[in-house]
C-alpha positions in Angstrom: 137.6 320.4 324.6 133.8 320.6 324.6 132.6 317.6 326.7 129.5 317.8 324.8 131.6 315.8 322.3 133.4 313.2 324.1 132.7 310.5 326.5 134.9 309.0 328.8 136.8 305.4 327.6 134.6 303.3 330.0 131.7 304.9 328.4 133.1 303.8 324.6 134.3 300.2 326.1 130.5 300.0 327.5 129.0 300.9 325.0 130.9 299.1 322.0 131.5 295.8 324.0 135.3 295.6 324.8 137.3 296.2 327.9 138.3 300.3 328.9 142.0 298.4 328.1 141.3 298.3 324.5 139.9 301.7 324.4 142.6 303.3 325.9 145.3 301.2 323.9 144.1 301.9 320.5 144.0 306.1 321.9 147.8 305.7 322.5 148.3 304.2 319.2 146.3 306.5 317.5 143.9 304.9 316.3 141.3 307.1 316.9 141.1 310.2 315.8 140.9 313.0 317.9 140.9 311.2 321.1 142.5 313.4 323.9 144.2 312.4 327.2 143.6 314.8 330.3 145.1 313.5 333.5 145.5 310.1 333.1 141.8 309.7 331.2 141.3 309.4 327.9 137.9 310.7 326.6 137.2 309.5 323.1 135.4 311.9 320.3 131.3 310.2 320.3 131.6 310.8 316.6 134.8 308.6 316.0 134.6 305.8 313.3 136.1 302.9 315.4 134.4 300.5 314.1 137.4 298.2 312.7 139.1 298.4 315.8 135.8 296.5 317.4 135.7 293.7 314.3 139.1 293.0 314.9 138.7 292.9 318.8 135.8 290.6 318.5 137.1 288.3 316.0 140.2 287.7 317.9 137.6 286.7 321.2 135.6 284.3 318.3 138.8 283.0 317.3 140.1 282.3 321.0 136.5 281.0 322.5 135.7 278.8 319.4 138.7 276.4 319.8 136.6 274.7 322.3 137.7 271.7 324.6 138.7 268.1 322.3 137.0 264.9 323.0 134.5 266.2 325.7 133.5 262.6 326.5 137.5 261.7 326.8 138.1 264.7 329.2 134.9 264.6 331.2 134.6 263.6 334.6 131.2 261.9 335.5 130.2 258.3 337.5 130.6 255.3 336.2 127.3 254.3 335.1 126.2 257.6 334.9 127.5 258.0 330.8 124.8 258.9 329.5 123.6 261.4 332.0 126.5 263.2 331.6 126.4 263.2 327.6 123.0 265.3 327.9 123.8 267.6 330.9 126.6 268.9 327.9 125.0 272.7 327.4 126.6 272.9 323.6 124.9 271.2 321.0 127.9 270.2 319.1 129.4 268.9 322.3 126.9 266.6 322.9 126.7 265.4 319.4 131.1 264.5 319.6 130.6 262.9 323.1 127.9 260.8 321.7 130.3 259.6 318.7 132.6 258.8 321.5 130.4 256.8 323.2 128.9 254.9 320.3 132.9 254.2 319.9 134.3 252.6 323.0 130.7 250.7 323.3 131.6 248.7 320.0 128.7 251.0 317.9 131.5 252.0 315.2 129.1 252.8 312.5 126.9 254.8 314.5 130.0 256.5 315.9 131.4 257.1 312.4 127.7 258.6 311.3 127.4 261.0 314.3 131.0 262.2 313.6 131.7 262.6 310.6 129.3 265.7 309.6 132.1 267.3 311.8 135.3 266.2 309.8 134.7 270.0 308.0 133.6 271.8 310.5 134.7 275.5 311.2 136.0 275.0 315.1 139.5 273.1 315.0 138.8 271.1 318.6 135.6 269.6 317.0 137.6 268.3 313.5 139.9 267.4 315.7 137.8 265.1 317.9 135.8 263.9 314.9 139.2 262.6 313.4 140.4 260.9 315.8 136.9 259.0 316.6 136.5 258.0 312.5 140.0 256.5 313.0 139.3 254.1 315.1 136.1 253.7 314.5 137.3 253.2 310.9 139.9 250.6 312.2 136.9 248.6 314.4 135.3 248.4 310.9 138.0 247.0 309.2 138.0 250.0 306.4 141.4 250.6 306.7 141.5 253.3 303.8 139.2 255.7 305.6 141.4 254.9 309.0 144.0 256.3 306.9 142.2 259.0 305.3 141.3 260.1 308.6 144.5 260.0 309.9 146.0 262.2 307.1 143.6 264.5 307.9 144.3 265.0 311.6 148.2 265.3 310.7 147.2 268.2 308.1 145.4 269.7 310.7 147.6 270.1 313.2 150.5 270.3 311.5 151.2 273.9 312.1 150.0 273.9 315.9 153.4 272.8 316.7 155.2 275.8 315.0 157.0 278.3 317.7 153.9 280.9 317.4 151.3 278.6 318.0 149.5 279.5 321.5 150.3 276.5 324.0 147.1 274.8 324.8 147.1 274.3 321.3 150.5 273.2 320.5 149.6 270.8 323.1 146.9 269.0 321.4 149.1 269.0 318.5 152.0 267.7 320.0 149.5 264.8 322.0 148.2 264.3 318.3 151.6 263.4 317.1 152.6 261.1 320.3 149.1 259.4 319.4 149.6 258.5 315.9 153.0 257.4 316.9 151.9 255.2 319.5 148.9 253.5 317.6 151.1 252.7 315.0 154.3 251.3 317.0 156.6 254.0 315.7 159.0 256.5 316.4 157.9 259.8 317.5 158.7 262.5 314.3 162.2 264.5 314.3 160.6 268.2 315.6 158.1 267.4 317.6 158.6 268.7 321.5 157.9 266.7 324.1 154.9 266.1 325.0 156.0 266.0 328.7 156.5 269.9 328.5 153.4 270.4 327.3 151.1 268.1 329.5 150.1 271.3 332.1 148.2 273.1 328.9 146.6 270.0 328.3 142.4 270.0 329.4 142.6 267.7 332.9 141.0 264.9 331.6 143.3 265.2 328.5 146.0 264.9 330.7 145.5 261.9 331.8 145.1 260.2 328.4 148.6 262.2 327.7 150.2 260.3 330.6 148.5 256.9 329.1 150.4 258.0 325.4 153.7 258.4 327.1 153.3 255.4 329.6 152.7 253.1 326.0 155.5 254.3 324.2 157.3 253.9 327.3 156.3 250.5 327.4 156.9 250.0 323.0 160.6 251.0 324.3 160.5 248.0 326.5 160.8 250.1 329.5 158.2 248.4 331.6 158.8 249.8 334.8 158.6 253.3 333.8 155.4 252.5 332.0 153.7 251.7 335.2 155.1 254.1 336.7 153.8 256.9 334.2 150.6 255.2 334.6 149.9 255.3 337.7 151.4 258.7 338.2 148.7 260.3 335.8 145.8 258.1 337.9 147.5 260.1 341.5 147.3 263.3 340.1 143.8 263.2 339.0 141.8 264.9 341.3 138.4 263.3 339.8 137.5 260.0 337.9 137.9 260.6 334.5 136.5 257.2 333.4 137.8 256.7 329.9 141.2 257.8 330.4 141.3 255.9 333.6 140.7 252.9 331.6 143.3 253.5 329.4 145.7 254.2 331.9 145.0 251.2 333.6 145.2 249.2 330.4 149.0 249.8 330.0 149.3 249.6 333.5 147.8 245.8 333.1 150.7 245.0 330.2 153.2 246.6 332.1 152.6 244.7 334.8 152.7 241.4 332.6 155.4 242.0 331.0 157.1 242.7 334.5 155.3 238.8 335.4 153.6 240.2 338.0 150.5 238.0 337.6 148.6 238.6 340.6 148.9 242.6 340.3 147.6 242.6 336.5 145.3 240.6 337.7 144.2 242.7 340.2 144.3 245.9 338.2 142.6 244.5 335.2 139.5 243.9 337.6 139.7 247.6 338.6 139.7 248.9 334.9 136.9 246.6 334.4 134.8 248.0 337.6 135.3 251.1 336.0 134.3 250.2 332.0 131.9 247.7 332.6 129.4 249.7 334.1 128.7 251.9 331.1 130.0 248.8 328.5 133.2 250.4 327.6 134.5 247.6 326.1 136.2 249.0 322.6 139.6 250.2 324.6 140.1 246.5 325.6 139.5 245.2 322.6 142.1 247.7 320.9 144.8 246.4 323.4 144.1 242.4 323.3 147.4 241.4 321.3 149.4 243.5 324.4 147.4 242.1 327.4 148.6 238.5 326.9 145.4 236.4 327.5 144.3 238.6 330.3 141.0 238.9 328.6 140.7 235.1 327.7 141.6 234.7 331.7 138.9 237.0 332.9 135.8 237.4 330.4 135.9 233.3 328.9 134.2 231.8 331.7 132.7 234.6 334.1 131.7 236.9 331.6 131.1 234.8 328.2 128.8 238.0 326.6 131.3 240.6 326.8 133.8 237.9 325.8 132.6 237.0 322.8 131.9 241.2 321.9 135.3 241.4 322.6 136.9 239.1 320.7 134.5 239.8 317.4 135.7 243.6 317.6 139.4 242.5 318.1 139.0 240.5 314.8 138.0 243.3 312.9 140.1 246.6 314.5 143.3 244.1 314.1 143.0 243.2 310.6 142.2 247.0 309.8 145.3 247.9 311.9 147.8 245.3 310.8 146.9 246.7 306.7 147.9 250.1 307.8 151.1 248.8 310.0 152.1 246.2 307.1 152.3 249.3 304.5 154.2 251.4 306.8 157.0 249.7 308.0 159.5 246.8 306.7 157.5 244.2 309.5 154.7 242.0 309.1 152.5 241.5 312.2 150.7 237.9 311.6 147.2 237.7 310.8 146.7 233.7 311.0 146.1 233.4 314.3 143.2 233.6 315.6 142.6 235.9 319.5 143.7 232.9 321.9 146.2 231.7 319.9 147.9 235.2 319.7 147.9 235.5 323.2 149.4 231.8 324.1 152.0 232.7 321.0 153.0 235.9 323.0 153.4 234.2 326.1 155.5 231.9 324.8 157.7 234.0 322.6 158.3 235.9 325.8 159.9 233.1 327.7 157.1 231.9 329.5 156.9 227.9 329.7 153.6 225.8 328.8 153.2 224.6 332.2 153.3 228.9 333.0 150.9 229.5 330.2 148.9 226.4 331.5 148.9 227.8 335.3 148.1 231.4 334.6 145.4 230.6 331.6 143.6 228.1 334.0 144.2 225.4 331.3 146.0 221.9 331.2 149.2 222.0 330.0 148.7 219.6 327.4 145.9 221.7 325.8 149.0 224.5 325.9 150.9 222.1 324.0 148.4 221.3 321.6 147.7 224.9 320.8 151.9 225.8 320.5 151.7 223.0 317.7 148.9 224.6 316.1 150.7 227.6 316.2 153.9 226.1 314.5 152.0 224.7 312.3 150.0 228.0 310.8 153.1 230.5 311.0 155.1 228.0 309.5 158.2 227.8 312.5 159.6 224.8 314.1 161.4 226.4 317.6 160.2 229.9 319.8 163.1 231.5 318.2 161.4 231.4 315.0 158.3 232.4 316.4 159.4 235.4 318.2 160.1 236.6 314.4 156.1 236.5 313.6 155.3 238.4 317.1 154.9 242.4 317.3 157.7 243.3 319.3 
């Protein structure tokens, strides 16, 4: 061998870019021509043509680092208060631009969320389609254009569809299986025949992803009517966060708040709604509470009406509009009807009462007088067209 010739395979790995692994690995194989092993050194010929073995080295490190981290404003950690700080200390471009959609979102801006996502719905990188989906659905919902919600939502399934197959590497199966749980939860149904658990897959999930993962399983938990182990999913995900993860966090306390309801522990819900509030209200975060008013049972009539009348009344105008755009979507897609004639209030007090709770209860807990309960159960009769709360439990989401 004429050393003139050759060079060592940390010299080719320095040289070309890729580890001395690679080097040495495609040697054994063979793949390049004339390489020689003396000792336990290979020393590669300077005049080999190795040049598709680097292409398809460096695409598979394109392919890997491009499927970036999903919903950076979702799985950040920052201050409360301190949103929009943390939106422009986001080094990627594209980053920033998603997290900004997001924010536009759970602040009530849907169009300006739809407009800053949706130049991503074709993108290249998987994680930003991804989070550019799932903000145009909701966003789409909180406009009350229920086609593009759907559109939107066909397009997530389609693209993650195969990230639950065997092969597919596990952090992202894991958004894929999340992706399913999420449709299935948003909608009230069953989780698809196939898909794993997303319990099994929570560990590959980014931190702050987790969280909102433990929030997915606490609500169907809590559509199974299994109250206790809602809360208790809940506030499991919020004790193994090691940081504040705002929006998640508000999420999580969210179900929490319903579980806790449904559970009639008043004075807790109470207690935790405050906490969720201490965390959204300081950067306006108030889209996630309007997305859950039908499931928090006047809570929000009970602490926005009178102390904060602003935020109430931004509340209850974007709960008009992402309900009606939900209920189209759930009415098509399954044999019940959820009732659109009543308006915010009146859907709570119905709820209370088709739960078993009394109008003096309602009366107590609503810091109203029992005959204005009374009067607003007739008026509920009277629009849904029932005469007893047996009748009425029939109109109610279950």
């Amino acid at each position: 061998m004429n050393n003139k010739d050759f060079e060592s395979a940390s010299v080719t790995a320095e040289r070309l870019g890729v580890t001395v692994r690679a080097v040495q690995k495609w040697a054994a194989s063979g793949k390049i021509a004339g390489a020689q092993k003396i000792g336990r050194t290979w020393f590669i010929p300077k005049n080999a043509d190795i040049s598709s073995n680097v292409t398809e080295v460096h695409a598979e490190k394109h392919e890997t680092k491009t499927y970036g981290r999903p919903m950076p404003l979702m799985t950040g950690s920052f201050e409360p208060g301190k949103c929009a700080e943390y939106i422009v200390s986001l080094h990627d471009e594209d980053d920033r631009a998603i997290a900004l959609g997001e924010y536009y979102y759970y602040t009530g801006q849907p169009e300006k969320a739809i407009e800053t996502a949706e130049p991503y719905l074709n993108s290249k990188e998987p994680h930003l389609r991804y989070s550019a989906a799932v903000i145009c659905i909701y966003a789409n919902l909180a406009r009350g254009n229920h086609h593009k919600a759907s559109a939107a939502i066909a397009n997530m399934r389609e693209l993650f569809k195969k990230e639950i197959s065997a092969d597919a590497p596990k952090e992202i199966k894991a958004i894929g299986v999340l992706t399913s749980l999420s449709a299935s939860v948003l909608w009230h149904q069953p989780v698809p025949e196939g898909v794993p658990r997303l319990e099994d897959y929570l560990r590959y999930l980014p931190h702050g992803y987790r969280l909102w993962g433990c929030y997915l399983l606490a609500h169907h938990a809590y559509l199974e009517n299994d109250y206790s182990r809602a809360l208790a999913i809940a506030d499991m995900g919020l004790a193994l966060s090691e940081q504040l993860y705002p929006v998640p966090a508000i999420y999580a306390h969210i179900v929490a708040v319903m579980a806790l309801m449904s559970l009639r522990r008043i004075d807790e819900a109470k207690k935790r709604f405050e906490l969720l509030w201490s965390i959204a209200g300081n950067d306006r975060f108030v889209e996630p509470i309007a997305e859950h008013h039908s499931l928090l049972y006047g809570m929000i009539e009970v602490y926005f009406k009178r102390s904060h009348p602003k935020e109430y009344e931004q509340i209850i105008a974007i709960t008009d509009v992402f309900s009606a755009g939900w209920r189209e979507i759930y009415n098509v897609n399954t044999s019940e009807k959820i009732t659109s004639l009543l308006k915010p209030t009146e859907f709570a007090i119905a709820m209370l009462y088709s739960r078993g709770w009394s109008a003096q209860d309602i009366a107590a807990y609503m810091e109203l007088s029992e005959s204005t309960i009374r009067n607003y159960i007739k008026a509920i009769y009277v629009k849904l067209g029932v005469s007893d709360r047996h009748a009425l439990q029939k109109h109610m989401m279950k």
